[in-house]
C-alpha positions, 0 to 999 in steps of 0.5 A, spaced: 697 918 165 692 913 163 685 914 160 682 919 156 683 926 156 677 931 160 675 938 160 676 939 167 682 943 166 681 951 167 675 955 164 672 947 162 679 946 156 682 939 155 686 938 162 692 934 158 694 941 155 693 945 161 698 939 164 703 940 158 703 947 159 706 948 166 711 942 165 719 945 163 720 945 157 726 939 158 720 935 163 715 934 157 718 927 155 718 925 163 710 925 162 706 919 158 699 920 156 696 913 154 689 912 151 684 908 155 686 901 157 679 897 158 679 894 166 683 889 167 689 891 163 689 897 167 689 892 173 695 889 171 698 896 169 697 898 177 700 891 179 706 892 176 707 899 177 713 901 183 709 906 186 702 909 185 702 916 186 695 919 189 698 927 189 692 931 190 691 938 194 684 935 196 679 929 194 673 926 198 674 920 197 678 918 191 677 910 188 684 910 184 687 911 191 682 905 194 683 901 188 690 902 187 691 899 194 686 894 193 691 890 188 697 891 193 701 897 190 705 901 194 701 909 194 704 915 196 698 919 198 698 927 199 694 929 205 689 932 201 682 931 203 680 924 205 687 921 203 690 920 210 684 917 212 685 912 207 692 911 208 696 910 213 702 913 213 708 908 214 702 903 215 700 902 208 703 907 204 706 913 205 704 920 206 707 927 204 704 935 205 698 936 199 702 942 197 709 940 198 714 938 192 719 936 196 716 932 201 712 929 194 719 928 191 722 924 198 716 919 199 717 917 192 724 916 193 723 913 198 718 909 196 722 907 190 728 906 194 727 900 199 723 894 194 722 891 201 719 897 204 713 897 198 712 889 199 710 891 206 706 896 204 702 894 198 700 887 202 698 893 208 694 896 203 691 890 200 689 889 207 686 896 208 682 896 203 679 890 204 677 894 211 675 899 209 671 897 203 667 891 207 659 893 205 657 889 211 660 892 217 660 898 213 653 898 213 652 895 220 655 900 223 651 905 220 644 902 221 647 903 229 648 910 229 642 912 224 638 907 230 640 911 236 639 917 233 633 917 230 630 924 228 636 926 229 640 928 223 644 933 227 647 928 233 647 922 226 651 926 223 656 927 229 657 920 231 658 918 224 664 924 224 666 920 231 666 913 229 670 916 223 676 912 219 681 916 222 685 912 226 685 913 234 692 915 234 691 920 228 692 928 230 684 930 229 682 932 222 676 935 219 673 930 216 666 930 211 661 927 212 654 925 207 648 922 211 642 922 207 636 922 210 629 923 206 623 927 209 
């Protein structure tokens, strides 16, 4: 774990703690807190990392997960949230149960497993993130759905759920979606 510890952990106390607390006494050495790291050399860290795991029960959109693929690491998602719409499992990185140990264990398994397995997914994953992260299209496709639909938030937001990240061949999932619109 790299960077400082927060307050985020239960009843707003040092999250690091509550971490070490629930590790098995014989685990604890597993684990390895550095402090903050400036930009780039967190970068370099990413790059030469074997695998990048982004485990979480749910996020929105999660930035460490995007950058990490940004730089070709090979991620191991859980299917939290907005996470399989990031990343596509056996594509451009691999997909495991948000609430599921062992399917956490095998994916990193896997992945760690097969050098050429996390070649071809990091360069998807570079690539996935460069699509998904193109400001342009980005905004063209908003400017679109905001045109056709104008006064109408409802039918907006709609759309924009339809013309979602997912995958065509992905299995339909709830997906959040914020238009911001004023007066």
């Amino acid at each position: 774990f790299i960077g400082g510890d927060t307050t985020t952990g239960p009843f707003g106390r040092s999250m690091r703690e509550h971490i070490e607390k629930r590790l098995a006494p014989g685990h604890r050495d597993r684990l390895q807190f550095e402090a903050p790291v400036p930009r780039d050399e967190l970068r370099r860290i990413i790059r030469r990392a074997a695998v990048v795991a982004c485990a979480s029960l749910w996020e929105s959109y999660s930035y460490a997960c995007i950058e990490a693929m940004a730089l070709g690491a090979c991620v191991v998602a859980s299917d939290g949230g907005s996470l399989p719409e990031l990343v596509e499992h056996d594509r451009s990185g691999l997909v495991c149960r948000a609430d599921d140990a062992a399917a956490l264990a095998d994916a990193l398994e896997r992945a760690l497993g097969d050098p050429a397995l996390r070649a071809r997914l990091g360069a998807a994953a570079a690539d996935r993130a460069r699509e998904l992260s193109d400001a342009e299209a980005i905004a063209r496709g908003l400017e679109e759905i905001v045109w056709q639909h104008q006064g109408n938030a409802k039918a907006a937001a709609a759309s924009i759920a339809r013309a979602s990240i997912t995958p065509a061949s992905s299995p339909t999932r709830d997906i959040t979606v914020i238009v911001p619109f004023y007066n």
